[in-house]
C-alpha positions as CSV (number, residue, x, y, z in Angstrom):
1,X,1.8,18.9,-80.1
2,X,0.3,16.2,-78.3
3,X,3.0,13.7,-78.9
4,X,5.4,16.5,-77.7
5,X,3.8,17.1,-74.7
6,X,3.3,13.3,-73.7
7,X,7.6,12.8,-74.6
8,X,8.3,15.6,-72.0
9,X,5.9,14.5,-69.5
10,X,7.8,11.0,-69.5
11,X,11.1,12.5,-70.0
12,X,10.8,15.0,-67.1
13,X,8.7,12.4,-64.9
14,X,6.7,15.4,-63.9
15,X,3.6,13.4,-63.2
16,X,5.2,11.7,-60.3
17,X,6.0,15.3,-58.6
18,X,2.3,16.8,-59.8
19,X,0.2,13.7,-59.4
20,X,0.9,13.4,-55.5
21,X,0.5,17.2,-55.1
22,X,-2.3,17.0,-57.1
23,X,-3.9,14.1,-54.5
24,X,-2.9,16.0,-51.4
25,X,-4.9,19.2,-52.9
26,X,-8.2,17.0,-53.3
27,X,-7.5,15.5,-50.0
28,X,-7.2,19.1,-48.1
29,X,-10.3,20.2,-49.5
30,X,-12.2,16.7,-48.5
31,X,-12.9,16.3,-52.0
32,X,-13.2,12.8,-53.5
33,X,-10.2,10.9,-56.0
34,X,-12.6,10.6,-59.1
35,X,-13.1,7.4,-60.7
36,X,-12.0,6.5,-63.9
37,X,-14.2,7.2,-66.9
38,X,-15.9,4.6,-68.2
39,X,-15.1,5.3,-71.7
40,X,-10.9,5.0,-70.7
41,X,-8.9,3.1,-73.6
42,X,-5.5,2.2,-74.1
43,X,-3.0,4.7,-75.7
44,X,-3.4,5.2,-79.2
45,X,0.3,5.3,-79.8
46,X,1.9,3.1,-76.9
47,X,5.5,3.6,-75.4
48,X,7.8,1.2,-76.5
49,X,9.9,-0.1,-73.1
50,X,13.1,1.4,-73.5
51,X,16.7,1.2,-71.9
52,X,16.5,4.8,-70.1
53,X,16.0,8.3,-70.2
54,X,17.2,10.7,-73.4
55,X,20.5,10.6,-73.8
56,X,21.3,7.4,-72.4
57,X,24.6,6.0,-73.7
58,X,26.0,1.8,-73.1
């Protein structure tokens, strides 16, 4: 499900149209970005550069 959910996300871009939404919200209510955890780590299953979206044809 997980793997799913991340192929949508990039598919759909929807974190560029939440993420600044989601910033503006925090900003409104004069609440701090938070930092990053400590404990971040790379993606387990990295995604591999490709030539564009779904679909794409040459």
């Amino acid at each position: 499900m997980r793997l799913i959910c991340r192929d949508i996300f990039r598919q759909t871009k929807i974190l560029k149209k939440i993420i600044p939404t989601i910033e503006e919200v925090l900003a409104t209510g004069e609440i701090a970005m938070p930092e990053p955890a400590e404990e971040n780590i790379a993606p387990a299953i990295p995604n591999p550069e490709g030539i564009g979206d779904v679909g794409h044809r040459n």
